[in-house]
KOLKE-108203 format. One record per residue: x, y, z of N, C-alpha, C in turn. Coordinates in steps of 0.02 Angstrom, whole numbers, padded with zeros to 5 digits, always signed. Example, Ala and Ser with C-alpha at 12.3 -4.5 7.8 and 13.67 -1.06 7.14 Angstrom:
<vexkols>
+00660-00284+00390+00615-00225+00390+00660-00165+00390 +00642-00112+00354+00684-00053+00357+00645+00002+00394 
</vexkols>
This chain:
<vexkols>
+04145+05092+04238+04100+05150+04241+04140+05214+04251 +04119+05275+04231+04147+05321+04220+04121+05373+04304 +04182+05365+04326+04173+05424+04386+04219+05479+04392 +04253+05501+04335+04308+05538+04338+04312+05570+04273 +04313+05639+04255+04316+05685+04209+04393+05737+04206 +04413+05723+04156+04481+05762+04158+04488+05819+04082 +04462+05891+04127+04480+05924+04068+04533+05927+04024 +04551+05971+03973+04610+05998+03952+04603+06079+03971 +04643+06145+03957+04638+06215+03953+04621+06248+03877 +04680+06235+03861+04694+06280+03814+04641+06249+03744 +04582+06295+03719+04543+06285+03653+04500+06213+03690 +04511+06212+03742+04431+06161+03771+04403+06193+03820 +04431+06219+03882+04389+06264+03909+04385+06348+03906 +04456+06368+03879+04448+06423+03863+04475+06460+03789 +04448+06479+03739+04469+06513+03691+04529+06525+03670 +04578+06507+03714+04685+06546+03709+04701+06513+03645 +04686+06466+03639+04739+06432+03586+04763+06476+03522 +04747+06492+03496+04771+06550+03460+04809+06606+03475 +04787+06607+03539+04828+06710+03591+04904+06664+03586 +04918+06586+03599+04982+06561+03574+05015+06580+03527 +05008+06599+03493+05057+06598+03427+05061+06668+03426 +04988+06697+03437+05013+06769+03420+05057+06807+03476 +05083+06784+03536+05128+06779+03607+05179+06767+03575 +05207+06718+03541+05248+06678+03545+05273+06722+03465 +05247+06759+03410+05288+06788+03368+05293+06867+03417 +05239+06885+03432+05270+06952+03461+05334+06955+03518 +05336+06918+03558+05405+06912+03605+05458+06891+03553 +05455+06846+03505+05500+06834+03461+05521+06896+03416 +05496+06937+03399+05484+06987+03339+05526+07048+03403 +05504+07041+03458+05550+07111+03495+05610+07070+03498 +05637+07013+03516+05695+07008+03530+05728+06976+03471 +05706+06988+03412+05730+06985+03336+05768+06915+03342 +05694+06872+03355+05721+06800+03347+05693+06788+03291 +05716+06745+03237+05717+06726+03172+05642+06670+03157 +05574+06697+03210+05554+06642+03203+05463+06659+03158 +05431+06605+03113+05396+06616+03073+05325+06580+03109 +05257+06582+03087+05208+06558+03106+05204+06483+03060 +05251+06475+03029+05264+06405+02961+05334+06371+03040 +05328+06406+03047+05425+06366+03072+05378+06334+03173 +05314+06354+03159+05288+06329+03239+05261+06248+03227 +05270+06228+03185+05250+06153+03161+05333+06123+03200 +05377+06149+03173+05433+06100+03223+05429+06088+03298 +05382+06142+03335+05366+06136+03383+05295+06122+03402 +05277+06077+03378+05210+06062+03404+05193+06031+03457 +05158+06020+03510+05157+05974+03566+05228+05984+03600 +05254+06049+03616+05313+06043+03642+05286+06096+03706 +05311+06084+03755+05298+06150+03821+05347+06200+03803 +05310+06270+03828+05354+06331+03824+05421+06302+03822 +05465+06295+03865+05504+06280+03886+05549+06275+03833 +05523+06208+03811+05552+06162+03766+05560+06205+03694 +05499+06232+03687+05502+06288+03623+05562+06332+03633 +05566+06372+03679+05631+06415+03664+05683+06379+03669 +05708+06331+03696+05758+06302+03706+05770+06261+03635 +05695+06245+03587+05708+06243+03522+05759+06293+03473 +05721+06332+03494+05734+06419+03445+05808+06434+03468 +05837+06404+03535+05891+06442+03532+05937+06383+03498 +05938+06314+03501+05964+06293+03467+05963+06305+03380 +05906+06315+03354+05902+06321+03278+05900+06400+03241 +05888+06437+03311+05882+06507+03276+05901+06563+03322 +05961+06533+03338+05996+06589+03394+06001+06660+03399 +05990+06693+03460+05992+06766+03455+06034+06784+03501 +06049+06843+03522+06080+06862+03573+06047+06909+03626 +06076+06910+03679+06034+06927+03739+05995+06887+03780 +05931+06895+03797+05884+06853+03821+05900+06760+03842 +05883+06752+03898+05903+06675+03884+05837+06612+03854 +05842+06575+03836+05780+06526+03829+05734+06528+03873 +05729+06534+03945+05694+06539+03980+05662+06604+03990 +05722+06671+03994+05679+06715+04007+05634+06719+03960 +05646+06716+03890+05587+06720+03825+05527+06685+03853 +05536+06626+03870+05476+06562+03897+05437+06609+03938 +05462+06634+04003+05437+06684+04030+05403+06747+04009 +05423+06749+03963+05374+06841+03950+05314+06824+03903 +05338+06763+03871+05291+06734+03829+05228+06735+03863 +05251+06694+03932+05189+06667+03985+05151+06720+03989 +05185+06794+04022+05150+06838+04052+05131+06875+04001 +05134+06871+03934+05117+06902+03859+05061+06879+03851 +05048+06813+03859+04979+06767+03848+04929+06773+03908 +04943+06770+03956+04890+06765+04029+04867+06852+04029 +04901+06903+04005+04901+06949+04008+04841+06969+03914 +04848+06934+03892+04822+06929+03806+04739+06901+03834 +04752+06845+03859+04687+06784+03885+04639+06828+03932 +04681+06853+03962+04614+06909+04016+04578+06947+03979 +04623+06973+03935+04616+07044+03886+04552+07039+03865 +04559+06975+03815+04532+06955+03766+04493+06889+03738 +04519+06854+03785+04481+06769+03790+04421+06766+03831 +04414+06708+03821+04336+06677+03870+04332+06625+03872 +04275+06596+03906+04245+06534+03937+04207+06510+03871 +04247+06439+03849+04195+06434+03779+04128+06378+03789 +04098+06398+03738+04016+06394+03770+04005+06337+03769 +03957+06302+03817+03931+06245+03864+03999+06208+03926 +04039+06245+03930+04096+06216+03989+04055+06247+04054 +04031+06275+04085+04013+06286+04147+03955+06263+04146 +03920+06247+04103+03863+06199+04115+03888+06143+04111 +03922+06093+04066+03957+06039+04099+03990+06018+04158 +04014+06069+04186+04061+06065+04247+03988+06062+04297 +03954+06107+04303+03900+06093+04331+03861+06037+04355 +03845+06012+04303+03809+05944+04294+03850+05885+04315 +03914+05902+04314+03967+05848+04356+03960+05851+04403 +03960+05906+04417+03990+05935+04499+03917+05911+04541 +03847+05903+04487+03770+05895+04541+03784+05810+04558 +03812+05785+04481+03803+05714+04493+03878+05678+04524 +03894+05708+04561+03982+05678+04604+04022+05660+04557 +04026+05659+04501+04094+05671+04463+04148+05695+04509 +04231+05654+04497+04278+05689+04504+04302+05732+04434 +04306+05790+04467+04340+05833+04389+04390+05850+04408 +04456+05852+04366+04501+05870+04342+04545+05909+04293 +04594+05965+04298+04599+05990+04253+04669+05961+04229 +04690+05948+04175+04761+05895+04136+04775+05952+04081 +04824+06018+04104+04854+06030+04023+04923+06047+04043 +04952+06045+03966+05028+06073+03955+05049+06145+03955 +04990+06184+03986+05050+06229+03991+05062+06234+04079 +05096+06303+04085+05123+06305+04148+05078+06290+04220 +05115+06265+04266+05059+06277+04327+05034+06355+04339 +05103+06403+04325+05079+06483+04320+05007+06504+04303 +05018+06484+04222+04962+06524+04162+04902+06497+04179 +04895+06411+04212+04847+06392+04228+04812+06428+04273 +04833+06428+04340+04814+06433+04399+04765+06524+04391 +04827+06559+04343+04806+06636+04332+04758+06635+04312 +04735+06592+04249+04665+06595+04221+04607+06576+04230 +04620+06510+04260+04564+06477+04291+04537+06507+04329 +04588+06547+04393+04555+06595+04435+04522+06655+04406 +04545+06688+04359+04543+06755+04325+04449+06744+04308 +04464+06692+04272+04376+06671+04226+04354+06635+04292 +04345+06622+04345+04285+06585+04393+04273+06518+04378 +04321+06498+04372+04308+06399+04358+04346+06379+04435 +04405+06394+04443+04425+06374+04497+04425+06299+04547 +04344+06344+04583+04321+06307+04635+04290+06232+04598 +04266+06216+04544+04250+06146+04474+04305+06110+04491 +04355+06125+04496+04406+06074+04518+04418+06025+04559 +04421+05963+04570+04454+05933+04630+04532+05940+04623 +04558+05950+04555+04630+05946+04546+04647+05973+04490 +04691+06013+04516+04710+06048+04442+04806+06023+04441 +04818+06009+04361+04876+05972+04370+04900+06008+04279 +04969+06002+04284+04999+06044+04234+05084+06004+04223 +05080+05987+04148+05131+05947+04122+05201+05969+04175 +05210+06028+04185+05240+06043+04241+05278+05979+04293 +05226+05964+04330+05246+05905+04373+05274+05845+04332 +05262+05843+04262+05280+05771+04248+05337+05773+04193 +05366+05715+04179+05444+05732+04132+05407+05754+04067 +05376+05738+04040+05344+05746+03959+05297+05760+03980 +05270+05816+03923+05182+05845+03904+05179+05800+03849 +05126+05826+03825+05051+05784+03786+05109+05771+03721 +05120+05740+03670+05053+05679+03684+05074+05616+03725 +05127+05628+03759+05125+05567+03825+05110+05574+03882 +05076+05520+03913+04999+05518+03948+05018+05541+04015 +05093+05552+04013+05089+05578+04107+05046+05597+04140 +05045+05656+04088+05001+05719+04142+04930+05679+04162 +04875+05660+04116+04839+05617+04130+04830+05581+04186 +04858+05539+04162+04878+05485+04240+04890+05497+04300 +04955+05574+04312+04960+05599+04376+04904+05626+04405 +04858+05665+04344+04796+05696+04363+04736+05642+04398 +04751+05572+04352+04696+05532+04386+04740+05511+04447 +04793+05488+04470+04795+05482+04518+04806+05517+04574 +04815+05593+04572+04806+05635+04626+04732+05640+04637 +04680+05619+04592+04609+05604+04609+04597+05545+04642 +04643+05494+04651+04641+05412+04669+04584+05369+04626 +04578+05396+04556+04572+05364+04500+04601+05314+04445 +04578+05277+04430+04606+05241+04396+04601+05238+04346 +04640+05234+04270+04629+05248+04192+04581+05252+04148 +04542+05170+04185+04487+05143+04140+04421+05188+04171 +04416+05213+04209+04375+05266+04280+04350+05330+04237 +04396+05352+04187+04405+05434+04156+04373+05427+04106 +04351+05481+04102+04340+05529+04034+04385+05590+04026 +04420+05583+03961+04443+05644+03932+04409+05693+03882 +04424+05752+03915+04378+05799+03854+04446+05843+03818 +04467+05831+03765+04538+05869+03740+04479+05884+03668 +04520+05949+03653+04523+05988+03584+04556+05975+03515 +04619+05928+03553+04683+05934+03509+04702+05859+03501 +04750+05837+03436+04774+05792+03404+04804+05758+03483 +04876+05797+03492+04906+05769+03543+04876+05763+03599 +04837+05780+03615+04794+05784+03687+04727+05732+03680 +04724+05710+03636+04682+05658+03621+04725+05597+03609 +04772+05577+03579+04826+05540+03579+04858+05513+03669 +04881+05569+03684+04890+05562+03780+04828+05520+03800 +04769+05555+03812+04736+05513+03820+04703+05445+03828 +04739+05430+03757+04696+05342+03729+04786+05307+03768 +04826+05346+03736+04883+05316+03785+04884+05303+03859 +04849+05339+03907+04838+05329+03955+04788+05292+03983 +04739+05254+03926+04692+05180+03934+04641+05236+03945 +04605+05296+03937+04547+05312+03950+04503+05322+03900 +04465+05347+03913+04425+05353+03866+04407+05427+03862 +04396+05457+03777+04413+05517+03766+04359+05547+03717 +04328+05606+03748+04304+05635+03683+04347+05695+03658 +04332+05705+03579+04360+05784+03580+04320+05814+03543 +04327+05902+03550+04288+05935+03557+04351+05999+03489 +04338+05969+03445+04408+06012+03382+04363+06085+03371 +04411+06124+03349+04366+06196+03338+04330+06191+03275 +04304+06230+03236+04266+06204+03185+04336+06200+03127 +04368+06235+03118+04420+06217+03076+04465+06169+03064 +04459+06125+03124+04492+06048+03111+04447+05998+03147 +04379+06011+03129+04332+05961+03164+04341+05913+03120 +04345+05919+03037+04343+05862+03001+04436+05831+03008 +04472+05871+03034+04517+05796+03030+04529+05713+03053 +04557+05695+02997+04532+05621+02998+04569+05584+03048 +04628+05618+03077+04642+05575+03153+04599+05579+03220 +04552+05616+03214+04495+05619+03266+04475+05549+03292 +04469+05516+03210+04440+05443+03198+04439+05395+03258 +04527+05413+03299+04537+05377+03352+04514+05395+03421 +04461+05443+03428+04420+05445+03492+04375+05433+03504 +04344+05406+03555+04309+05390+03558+04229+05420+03552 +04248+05478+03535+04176+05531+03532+04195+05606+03513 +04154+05605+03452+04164+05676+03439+04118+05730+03444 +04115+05807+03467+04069+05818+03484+04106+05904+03451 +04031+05953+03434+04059+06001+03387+04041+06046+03467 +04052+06072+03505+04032+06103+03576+04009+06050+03634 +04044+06081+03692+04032+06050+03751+03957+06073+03797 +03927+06112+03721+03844+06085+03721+03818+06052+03736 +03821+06005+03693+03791+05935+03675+03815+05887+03722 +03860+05928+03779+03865+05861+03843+03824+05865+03881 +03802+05787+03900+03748+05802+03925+03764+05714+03989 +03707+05718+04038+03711+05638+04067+03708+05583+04001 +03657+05592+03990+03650+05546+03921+03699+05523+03886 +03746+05576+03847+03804+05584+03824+03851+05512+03871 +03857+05550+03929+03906+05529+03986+03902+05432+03989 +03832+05415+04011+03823+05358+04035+03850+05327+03970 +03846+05318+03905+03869+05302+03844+03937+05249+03854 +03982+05305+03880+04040+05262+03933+04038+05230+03978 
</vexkols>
């Protein structure tokens, strides 16, 4: 039985996924790094981190180190996400309806504990949490199931216990790797892709979540 809910962030509860890329060419474009919106497929499912530390191996610049870039990136995006992002629609009524019926909720994403913590607080989700947890703590982000797992077990959950709500290929992948069970929630522009196939529930807004929905699992 399902007593444990583990969000994702980024394009499931809040709108950023996109303020990504456009972060990640503008810090690139001031410090005349060689890098294209075609050339972000080599880095897919990779943490900040890991991205510049990509770029400096394949598309070296001078000045700046891998990290500091990682860094301005961060504060380029949390600073973009306030601006300009939001709470996408039916997540605080889901969190709600957990929170009446004792759900443990959880928040599970790859980016920083920083960008997290800034936004969650920034937008009023916050206090929905029993645990908020960020690839950060664990050796690998998505799509291996660390983060997941640490998240269910800093809840004292157990795999088969969860529900995942992810947006994304790799974050749905983590998931089923981590024995839970997963819906995702794709934007409308990759709702029809056909690796979805492998979750357990697809849903076009976190609308349509409902108890009903829930007990299913």
């Amino acid at each position: 039985m399902i007593t444990t809910v583990l969000y994702d962030m980024d394009g499931l509860l809040l709108d950023t996924e996109p303020l990504w890329g456009e972060s990640m060419l503008r810090i690139a474009h001031k410090h005349k790094i060689p890098i294209t919106a075609e050339r972000f497929k080599e880095t897919t499912g990779l943490r900040i981190y890991e991205v510049t530390d990509h770029w400096a191996i394949h598309y070296p610049w001078e000045g700046n180190s891998p990290k500091a870039i990682a860094d301005e990136i961060l504060e380029d995006i949390i600073a973009s996400s306030k601006r300009s992002g939001m709470v996408l629609k039916g997540v605080e009524a889901s969190l709600q309806l957990l929170r009446k019926h004792n759900f443990k909720i959880g928040l599970a994403s790859s980016s920083p504990k920083h960008m997290i913590d800034a936004l969650v607080e920034h937008f009023g989700l916050t206090h929905y949490f029993d645990v908020i947890t960020s690839a950060d703590a664990v050796e690998l982000g998505k799509p291996h199931p660390a983060v997941f797992l640490h998240c269910a077990a800093s809840l004292g959950s157990k795999p088969h216990d969860c529900l995942v709500l992810e947006d994304s290929v790799n974050g749905m992948i983590a998931g089923k790797a981590a024995r839970m069970k997963v819906v995702v929630v794709p934007d409308v522009n990759h709702f029809d892709d056909p690796r979805f196939a492998l979750a357990d529930a697809k849903l076009r807004s976190l609308e349509d979540f409902d108890m009903d929905f829930v007990r299913k699992f």
